[in-house]
PLY file of the C-alpha trace (Angstrom):
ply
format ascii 1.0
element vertex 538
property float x
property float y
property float z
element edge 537
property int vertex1
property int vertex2
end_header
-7.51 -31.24 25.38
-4.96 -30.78 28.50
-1.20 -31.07 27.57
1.29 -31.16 30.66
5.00 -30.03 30.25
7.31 -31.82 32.63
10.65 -31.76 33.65
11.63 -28.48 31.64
13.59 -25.41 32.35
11.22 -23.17 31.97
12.20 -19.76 31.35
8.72 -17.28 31.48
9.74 -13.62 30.81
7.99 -12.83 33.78
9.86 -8.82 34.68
9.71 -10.12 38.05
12.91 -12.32 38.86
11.05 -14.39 41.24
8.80 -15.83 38.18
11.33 -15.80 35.63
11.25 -19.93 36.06
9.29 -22.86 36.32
9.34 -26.80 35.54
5.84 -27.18 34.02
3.52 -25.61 31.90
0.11 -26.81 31.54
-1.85 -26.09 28.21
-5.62 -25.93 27.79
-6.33 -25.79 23.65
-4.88 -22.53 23.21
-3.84 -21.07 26.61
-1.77 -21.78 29.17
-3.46 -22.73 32.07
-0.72 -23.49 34.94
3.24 -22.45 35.11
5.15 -23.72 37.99
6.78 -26.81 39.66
5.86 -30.47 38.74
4.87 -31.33 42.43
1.76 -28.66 42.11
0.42 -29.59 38.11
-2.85 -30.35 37.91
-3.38 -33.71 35.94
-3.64 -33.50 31.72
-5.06 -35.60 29.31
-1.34 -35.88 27.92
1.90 -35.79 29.65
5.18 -34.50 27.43
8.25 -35.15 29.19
10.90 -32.32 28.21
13.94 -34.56 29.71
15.33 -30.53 30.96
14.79 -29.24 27.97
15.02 -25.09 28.06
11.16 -23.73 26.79
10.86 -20.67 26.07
8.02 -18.08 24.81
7.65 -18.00 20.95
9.76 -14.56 19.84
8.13 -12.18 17.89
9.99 -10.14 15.19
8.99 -6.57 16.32
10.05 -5.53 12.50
10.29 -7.70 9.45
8.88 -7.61 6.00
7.27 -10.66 5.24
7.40 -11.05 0.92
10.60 -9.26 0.71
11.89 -11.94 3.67
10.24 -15.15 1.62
11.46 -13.92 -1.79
15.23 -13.32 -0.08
15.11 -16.65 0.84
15.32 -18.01 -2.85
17.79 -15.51 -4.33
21.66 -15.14 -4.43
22.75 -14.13 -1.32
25.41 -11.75 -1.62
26.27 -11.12 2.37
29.30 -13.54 2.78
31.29 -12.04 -0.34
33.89 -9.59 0.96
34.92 -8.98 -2.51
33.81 -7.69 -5.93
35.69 -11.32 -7.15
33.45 -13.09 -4.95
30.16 -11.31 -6.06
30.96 -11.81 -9.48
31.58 -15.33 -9.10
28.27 -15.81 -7.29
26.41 -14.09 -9.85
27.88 -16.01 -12.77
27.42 -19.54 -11.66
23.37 -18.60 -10.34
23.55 -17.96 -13.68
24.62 -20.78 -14.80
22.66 -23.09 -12.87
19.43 -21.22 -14.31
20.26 -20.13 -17.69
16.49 -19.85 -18.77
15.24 -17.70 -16.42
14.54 -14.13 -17.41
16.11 -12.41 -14.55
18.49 -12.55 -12.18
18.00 -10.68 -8.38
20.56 -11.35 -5.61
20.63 -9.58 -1.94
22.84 -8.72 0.32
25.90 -7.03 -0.78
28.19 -4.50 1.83
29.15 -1.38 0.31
32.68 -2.20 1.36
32.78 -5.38 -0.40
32.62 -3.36 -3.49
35.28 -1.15 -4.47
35.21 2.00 -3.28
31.85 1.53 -1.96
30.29 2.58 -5.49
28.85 -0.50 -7.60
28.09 0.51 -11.25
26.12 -1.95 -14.08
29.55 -2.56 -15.65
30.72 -4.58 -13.00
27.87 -7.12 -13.08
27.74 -6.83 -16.86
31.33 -8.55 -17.13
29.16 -11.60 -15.31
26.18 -11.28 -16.49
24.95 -9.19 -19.60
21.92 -11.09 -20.99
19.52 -10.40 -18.59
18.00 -8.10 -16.14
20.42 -8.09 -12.73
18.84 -6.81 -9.71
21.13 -6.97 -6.64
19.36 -5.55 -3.10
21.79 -4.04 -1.02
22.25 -5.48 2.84
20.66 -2.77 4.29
17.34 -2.78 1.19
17.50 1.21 0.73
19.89 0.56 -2.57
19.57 -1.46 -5.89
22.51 -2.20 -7.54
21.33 -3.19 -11.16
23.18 -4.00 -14.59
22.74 -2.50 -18.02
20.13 -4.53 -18.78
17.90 -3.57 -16.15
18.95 0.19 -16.37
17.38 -0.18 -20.11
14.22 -2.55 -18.66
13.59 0.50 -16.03
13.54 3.32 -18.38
16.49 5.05 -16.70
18.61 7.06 -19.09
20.58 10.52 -17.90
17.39 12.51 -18.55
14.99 10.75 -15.53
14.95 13.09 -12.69
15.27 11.90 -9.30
12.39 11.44 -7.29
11.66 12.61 -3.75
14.01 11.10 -1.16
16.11 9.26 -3.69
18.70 9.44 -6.30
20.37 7.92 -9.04
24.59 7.55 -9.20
25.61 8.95 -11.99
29.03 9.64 -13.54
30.62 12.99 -14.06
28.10 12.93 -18.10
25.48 12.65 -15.76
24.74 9.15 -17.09
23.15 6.64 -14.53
25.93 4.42 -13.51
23.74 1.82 -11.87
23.43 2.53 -8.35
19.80 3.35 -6.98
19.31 5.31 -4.19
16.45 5.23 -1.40
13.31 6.08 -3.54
14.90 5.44 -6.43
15.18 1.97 -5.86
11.66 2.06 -4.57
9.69 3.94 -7.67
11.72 1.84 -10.14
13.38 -1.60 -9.61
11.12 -2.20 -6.60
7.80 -0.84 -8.68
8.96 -3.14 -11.44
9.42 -6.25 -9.49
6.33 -6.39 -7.90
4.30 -5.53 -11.36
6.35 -8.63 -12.56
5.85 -10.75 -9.50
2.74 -12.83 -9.82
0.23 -13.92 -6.84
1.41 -17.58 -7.39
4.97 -16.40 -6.58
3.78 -14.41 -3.81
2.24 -17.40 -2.37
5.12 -19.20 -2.15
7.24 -16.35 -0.89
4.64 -16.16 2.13
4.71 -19.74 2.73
8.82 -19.75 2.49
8.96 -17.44 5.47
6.40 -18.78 7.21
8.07 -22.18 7.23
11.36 -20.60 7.97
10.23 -18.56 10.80
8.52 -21.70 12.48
11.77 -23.29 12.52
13.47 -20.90 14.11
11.22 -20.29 16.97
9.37 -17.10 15.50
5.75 -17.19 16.53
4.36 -13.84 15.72
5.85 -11.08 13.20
4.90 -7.19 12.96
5.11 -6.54 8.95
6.75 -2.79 8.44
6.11 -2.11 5.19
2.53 -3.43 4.05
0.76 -2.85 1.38
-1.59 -4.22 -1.41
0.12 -6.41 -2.72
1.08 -8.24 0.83
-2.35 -7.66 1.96
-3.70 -10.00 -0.81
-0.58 -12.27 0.11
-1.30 -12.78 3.53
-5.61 -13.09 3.25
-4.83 -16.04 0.33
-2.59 -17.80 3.30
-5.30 -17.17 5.60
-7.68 -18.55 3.22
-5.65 -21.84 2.71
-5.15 -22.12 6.38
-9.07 -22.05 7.08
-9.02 -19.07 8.64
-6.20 -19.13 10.58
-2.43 -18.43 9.66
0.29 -20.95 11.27
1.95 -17.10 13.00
0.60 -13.91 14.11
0.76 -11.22 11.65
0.31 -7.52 13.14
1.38 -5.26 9.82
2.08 -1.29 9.58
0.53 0.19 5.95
3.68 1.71 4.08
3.08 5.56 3.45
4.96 6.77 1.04
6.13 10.94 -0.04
4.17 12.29 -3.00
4.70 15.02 -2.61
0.72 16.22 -1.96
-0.60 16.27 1.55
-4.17 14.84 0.18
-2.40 11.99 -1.55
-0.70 11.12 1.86
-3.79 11.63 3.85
-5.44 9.86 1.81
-2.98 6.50 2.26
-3.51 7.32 5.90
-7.11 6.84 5.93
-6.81 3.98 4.06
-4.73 2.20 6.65
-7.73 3.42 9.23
-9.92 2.12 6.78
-8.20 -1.65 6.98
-7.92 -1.32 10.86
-11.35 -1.51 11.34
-12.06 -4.50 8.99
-11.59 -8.07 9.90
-9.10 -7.39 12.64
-8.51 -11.28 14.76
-5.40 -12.55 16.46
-3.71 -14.33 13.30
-3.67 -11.30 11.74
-4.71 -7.05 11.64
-3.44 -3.85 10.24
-2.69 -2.01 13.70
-0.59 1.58 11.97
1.53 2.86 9.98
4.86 3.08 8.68
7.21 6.08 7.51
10.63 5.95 6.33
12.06 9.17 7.37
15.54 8.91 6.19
17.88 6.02 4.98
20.48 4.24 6.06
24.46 5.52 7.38
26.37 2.88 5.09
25.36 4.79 2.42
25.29 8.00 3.83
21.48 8.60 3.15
20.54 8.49 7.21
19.50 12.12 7.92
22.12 13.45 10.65
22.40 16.84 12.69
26.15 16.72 11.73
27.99 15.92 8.17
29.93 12.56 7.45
32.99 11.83 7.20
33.20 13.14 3.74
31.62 16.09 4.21
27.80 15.36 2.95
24.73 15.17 4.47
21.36 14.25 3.88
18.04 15.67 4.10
15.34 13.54 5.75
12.94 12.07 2.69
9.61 13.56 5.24
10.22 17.18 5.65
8.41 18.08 8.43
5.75 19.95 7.40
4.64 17.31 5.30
5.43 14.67 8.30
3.49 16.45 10.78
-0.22 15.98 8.91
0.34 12.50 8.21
1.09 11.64 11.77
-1.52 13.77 13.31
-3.77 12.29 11.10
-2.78 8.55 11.62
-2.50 9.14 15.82
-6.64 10.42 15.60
-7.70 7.78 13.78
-6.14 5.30 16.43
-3.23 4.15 14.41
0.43 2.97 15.38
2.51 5.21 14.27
5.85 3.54 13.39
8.92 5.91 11.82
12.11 4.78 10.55
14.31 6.60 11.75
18.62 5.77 11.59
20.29 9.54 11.67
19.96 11.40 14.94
18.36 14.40 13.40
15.38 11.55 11.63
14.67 10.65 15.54
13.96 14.15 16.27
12.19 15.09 13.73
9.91 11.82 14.89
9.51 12.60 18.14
8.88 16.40 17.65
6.34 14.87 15.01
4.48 13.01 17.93
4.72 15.78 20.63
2.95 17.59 17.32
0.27 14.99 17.83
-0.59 15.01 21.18
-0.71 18.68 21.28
-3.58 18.58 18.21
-5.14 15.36 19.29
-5.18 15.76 23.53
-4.17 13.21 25.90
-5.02 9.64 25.42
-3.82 6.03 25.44
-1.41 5.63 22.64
2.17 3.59 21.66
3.71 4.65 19.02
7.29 3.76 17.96
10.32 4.54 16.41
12.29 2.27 13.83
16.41 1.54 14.34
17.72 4.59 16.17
20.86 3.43 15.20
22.52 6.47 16.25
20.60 8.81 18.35
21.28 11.86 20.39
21.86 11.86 23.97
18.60 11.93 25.88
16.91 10.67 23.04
15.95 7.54 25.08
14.65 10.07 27.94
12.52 11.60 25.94
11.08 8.73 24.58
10.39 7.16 27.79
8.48 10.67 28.58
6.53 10.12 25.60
5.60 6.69 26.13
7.31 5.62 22.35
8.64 1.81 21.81
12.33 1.99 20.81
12.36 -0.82 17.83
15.64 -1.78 17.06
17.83 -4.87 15.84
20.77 -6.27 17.07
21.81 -8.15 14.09
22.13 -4.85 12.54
25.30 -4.23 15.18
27.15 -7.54 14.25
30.90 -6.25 14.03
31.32 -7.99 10.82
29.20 -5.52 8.55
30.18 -2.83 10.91
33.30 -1.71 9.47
31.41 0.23 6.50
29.54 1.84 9.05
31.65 3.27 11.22
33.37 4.77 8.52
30.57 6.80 7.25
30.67 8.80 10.21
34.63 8.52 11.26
33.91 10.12 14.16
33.14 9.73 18.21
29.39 9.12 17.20
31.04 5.57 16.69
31.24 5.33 20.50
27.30 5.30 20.77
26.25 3.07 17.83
23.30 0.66 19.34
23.43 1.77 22.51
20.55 -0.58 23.92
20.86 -0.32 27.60
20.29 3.24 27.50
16.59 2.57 26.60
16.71 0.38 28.95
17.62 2.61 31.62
15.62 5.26 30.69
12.59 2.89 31.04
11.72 3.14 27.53
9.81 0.03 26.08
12.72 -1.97 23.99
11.28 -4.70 21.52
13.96 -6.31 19.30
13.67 -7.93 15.85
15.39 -8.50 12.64
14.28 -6.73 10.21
14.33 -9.13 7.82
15.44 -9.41 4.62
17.77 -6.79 5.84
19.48 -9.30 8.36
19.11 -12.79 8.97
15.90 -14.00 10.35
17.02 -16.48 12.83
15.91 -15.45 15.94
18.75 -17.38 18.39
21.33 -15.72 16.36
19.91 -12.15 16.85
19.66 -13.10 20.90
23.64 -13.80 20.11
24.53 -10.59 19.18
22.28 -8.86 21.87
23.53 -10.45 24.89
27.75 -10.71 23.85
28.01 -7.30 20.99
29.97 -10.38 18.95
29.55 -11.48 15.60
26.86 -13.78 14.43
28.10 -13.94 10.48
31.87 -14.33 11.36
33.14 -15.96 14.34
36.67 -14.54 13.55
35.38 -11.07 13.80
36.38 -9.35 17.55
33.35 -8.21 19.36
32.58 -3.87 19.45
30.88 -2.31 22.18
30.99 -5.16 24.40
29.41 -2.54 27.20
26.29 -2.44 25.28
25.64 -6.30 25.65
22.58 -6.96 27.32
22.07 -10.14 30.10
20.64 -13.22 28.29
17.48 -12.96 30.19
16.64 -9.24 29.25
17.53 -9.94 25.23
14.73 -12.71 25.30
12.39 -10.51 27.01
13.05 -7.68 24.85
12.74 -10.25 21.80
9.35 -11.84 23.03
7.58 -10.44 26.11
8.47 -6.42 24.83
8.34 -7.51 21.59
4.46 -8.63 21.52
3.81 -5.28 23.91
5.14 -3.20 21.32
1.82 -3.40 19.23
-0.49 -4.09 21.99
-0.53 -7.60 23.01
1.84 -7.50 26.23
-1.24 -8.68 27.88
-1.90 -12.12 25.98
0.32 -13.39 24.65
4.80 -12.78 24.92
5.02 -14.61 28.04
4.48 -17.88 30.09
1.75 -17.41 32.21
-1.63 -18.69 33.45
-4.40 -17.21 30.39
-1.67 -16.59 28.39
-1.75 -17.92 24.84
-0.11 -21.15 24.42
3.06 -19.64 22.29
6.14 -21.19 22.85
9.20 -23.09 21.68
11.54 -26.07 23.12
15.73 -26.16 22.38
17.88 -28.84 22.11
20.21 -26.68 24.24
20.24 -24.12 26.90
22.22 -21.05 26.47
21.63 -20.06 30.22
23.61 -22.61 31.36
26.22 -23.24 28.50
26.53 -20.38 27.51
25.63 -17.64 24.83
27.98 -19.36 22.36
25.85 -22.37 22.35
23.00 -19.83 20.52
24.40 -20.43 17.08
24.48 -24.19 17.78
21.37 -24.71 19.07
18.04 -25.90 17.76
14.29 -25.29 18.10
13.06 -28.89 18.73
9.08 -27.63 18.79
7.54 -24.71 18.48
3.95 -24.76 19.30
1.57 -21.82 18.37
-1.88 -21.71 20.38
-1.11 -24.82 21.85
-0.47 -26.59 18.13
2.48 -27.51 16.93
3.72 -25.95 13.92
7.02 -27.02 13.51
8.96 -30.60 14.61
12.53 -30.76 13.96
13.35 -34.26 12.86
15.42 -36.65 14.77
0 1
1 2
2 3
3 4
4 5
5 6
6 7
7 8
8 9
9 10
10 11
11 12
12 13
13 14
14 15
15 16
16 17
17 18
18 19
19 20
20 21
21 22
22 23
23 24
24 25
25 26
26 27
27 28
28 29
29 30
30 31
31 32
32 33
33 34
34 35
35 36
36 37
37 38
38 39
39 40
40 41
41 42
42 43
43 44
44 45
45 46
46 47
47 48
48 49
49 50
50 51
51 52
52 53
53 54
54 55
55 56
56 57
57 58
58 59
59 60
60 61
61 62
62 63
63 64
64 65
65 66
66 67
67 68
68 69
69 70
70 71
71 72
72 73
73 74
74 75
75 76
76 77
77 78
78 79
79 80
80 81
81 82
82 83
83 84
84 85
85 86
86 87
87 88
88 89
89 90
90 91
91 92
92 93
93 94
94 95
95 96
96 97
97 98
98 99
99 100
100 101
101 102
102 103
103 104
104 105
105 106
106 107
107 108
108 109
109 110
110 111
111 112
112 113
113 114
114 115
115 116
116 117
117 118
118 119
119 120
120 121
121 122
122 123
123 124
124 125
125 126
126 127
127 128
128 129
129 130
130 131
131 132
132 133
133 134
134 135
135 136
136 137
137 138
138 139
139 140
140 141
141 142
142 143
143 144
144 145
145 146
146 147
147 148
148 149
149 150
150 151
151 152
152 153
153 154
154 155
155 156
156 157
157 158
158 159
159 160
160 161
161 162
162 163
163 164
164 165
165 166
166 167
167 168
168 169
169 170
170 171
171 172
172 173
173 174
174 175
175 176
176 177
177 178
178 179
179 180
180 181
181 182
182 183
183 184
184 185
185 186
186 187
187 188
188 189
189 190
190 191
191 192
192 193
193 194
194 195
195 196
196 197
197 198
198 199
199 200
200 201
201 202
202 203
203 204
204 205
205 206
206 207
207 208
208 209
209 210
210 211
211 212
212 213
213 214
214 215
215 216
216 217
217 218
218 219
219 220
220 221
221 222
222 223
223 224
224 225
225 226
226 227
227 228
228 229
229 230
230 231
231 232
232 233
233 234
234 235
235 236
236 237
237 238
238 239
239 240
240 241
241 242
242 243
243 244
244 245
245 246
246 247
247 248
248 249
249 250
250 251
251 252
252 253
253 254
254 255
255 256
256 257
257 258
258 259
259 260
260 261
261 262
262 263
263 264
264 265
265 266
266 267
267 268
268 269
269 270
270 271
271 272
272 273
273 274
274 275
275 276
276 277
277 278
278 279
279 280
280 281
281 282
282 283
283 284
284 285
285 286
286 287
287 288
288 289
289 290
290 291
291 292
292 293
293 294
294 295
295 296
296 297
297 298
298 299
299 300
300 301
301 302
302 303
303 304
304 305
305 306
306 307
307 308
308 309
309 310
310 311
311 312
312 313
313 314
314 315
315 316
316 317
317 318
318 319
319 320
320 321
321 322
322 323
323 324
324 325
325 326
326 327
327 328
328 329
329 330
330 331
331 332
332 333
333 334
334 335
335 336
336 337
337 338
338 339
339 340
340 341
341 342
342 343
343 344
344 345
345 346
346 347
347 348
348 349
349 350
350 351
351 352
352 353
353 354
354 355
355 356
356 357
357 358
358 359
359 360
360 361
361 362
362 363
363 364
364 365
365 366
366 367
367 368
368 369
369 370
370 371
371 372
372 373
373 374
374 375
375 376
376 377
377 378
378 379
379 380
380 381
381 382
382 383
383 384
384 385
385 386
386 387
387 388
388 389
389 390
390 391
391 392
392 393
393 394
394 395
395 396
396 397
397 398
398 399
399 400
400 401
401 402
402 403
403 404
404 405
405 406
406 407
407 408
408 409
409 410
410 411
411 412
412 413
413 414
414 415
415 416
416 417
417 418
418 419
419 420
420 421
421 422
422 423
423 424
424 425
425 426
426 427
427 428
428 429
429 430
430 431
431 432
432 433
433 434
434 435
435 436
436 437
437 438
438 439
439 440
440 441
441 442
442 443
443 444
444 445
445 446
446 447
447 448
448 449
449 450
450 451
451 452
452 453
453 454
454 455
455 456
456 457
457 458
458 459
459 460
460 461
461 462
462 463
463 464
464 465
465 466
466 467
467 468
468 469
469 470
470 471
471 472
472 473
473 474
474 475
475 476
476 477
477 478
478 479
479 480
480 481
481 482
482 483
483 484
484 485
485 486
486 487
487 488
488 489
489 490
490 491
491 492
492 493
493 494
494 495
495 496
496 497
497 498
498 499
499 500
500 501
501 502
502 503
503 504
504 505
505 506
506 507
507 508
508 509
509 510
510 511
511 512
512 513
513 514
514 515
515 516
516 517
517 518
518 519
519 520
520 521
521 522
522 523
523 524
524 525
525 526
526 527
527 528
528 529
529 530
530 531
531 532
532 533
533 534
534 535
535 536
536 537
């Protein structure tokens, strides 16, 4: 069946200005078939009038993490509280309102919400002492946990740290509740998802799915995959006939053992998923690696100290990173590295250059994760290389900045997020959210991109205002760049003729009112291979 779209703004992603708009779209089952003015539309078996409604291409989130994003949804969310007052008060009355469950996990919390940006178990345990408390910082590369779940872990003063991690401790060298990087991983992460069933999984997938639908989100690229998610997302398939109501493109989580065979062997069995069952809905296209953490917490892996003094060393040394990546680039695979600290990016890229020299020339995109700070001529180099700069703008909003800028007290401040120099470079930029780590609302993140102002606080001043991008190039980046970044650039990301039929109508158009009117607005429809998927109600 034929569906004409009438009497729109029409804004297409095209790169070429001249494109950028039409009036009408015309959709054939699952691809568009005609983009341009009203007068020229071939008939349709059905007529929509959009009354000037703005359409726009679906947006895919170029990094999220799809369980961790649907169980987020349904736990305390610690974001808004500035204050360890206003924690504790959350956590009491969620614990009040569900005194029978067996644990209790919040997310969200700012390092400087808490008091001198170090959280220990006592503080929660004046709330709540009678259960496991597992709190997931904003950022997800800490755990802030209570007694109770220190004892549930194992964790006395006598567990070593792992690789790429650590636990706080106090000056006895007892664990003080604070889990660092890998920490948090190996333990309170390792424990949740042993204790997480497949029903609850289930629901978590179905949560995000729904939520992303309603804000306009028509494909997602999963960074941190694994077994348990891969189960997740085939059961959805399963109940969906087939099908799943987004595109799913995933990256298989490698993870530091320590033994080159061990990570080889994760590598090839990312290859091995690849090649199996690969459609549209959903495929494993690489992998991922965390190569440092995160600057709020001073775990990011930098060529120069902190403000305090510390430093930290990148949880992939290289000689361990360069087999994995060699490995993953011959067999075909993405290679996607988080990387935050300047010295993480160049470790990556040196990493890939590693690659090509081993593997020869051929077709390849691989990618790097945040570059929240980077050196200068980072974004050169990339562009020479041919790697996607992934990076979210939600993760700039100037009202968790603060902590941030603190951690390095310094003129590297000056360059935090600086997304037009990608740009210029001619680097491929794709934006996302990385949700649970932000919020997954996709007009909200085009906010912060195009004005450098606050999403989360309205009251909050905007920083860097010279590193705003133009309305038009945020969506692109956010849909068109976004759907490139693992390969589809030629399908789907766009409105044009054999495109797939991906796209979303608002109840308001921030190209003519405004950016402002981005937090206001509403997706009306959003319409995945030329079905819709999500109706807001009148």
């Amino acid at each position: 069946m034929t569906t004409r779209y009438i009497n729109g703004r029409i804004f297409t992603a095209d790169t070429d200005p001249a494109y950028s708009w039409a009036e009408t779209v015309v959709i054939d089952d699952a691809t568009i078939v005609y983009v341009g003015s009203s007068d020229d539309a071939p008939e349709a078996d059905h007529t929509v009038d959009l009354e000037g409604r703005l359409v726009l291409p679906g947006f895919t989130d170029a990094h999220t993490h799809l369980l961790m994003a649907g169980a987020a949804l349904g736990q305390v969310p610690l974001t808004a509280a500035r204050s360890l007052d206003e924690i504790q008060t959350l956590l009491r009355d969620a614990r009040a309102a569900d005194p029978d469950a067996a644990v209790l996990r919040g997310r969200g919390w700012l390092f400087d919400s808490v008091p001198g940006g170090a959280p220990t178990a006592a503080m929660i345990d004046a709330v709540v002492d009678d259960v496991p408390v597992y709190l997931d910082a904003n950022d997800y590369h800490s755990c802030w946990v209570n007694s109770a779940a220190l004892a549930e872990l194992g964790i006395t003063r006598d567990t070593p740290d792992p690789i790429g991690g650590h636990f706080a401790r106090d000056d006895a060298g007892e664990p003080t509740g604070l889990l660092y990087e890998t920490a948090a991983t190996q333990y309170a992460w390792a424990h949740r998802d042993e204790t997480t069933t497949d029903a609850d999984r289930d629901a978590d997938i179905d949560r995000v799915i729904e939520a992303y639908l309603a804000a306009g989100v028509t494909g997602a690229i999963d960074m941190a995959f694994d077994e348990f998610g891969l189960a997740a997302l085939q059961r959805a398939q399963e109940r969906h006939g087939g099908e799943l109501p987004i595109r799913v493109a995933a990256h298989w989580i490698i993870n530091n053992t320590g033994d080159d065979d061990a990570n080889l062997a994760q590598v090839a069995r990312a290859a091995e998923l690849a090649d199996h069952d690969a459609s549209s809905w959903f495929r494993i296209v690489g992998i991922k690696l965390i190569l440092d953490g995160v600057i709020d917490a001073c775990t990011a892996a930098m060529r120069h100290p902190y403000a305090d003094g510390t430093n930290a060393e990148p949880i992939w040394p290289v000689a361990q990173l360069n087999p994995v990546v060699a490995a993953a680039d011959a067999a075909g695979l993405q290679v996607a590295q988080h990387a935050i600290g300047d010295y993480a990016s160049e470790i990556a890229l040196d990493a890939l250059e590693h690659a090509v020299a081993v593997n020869g020339e051929k077709p390849r995109r691989h990618r790097i994760e945040h570059l929240e700070y980077a050196a200068p001529g980072t974004a050169e180099r990339m562009a020479r290389l041919g790697v996607t700069a992934s990076m979210q703008p939600v993760h700039s909003d100037p009202a968790i900045f603060a902590n941030w800028a603190e951690m390095l007290g310094d003129d590297r401040v000056d360059r935090a997020f600086p997304w037009p120099e990608y740009e210029d470079a001619g680097a491929l930029l794709a934006f996302s959210t990385d949700a649970p780590t932000a919020p997954h609302e996709a007009l909200a993140n085009m906010y912060v991109a195009s004005t450098r102002a606050s999403a989360l606080d309205r009251s909050v001043a905007a920083i860097h205002p010279q590193f705003a991008l133009p309305l038009a190039s945020a969506i692109g980046h956010a849909t068109r760049d976004a759907a490139a970044s693992v390969g589809d650039g030629d399908w789907r990301g766009r409105i044009a003729p054999g495109f797939a039929a991906d796209l979303i109508v608002l109840d308001a158009d921030p190209f003519a009112e405004g950016p402002e009117s981005l937090l206001s607005a509403h997706v009306v429809e959003t319409i995945v291979a030329g079905r819709t998927r999500y109706r807001a109600e009148e």
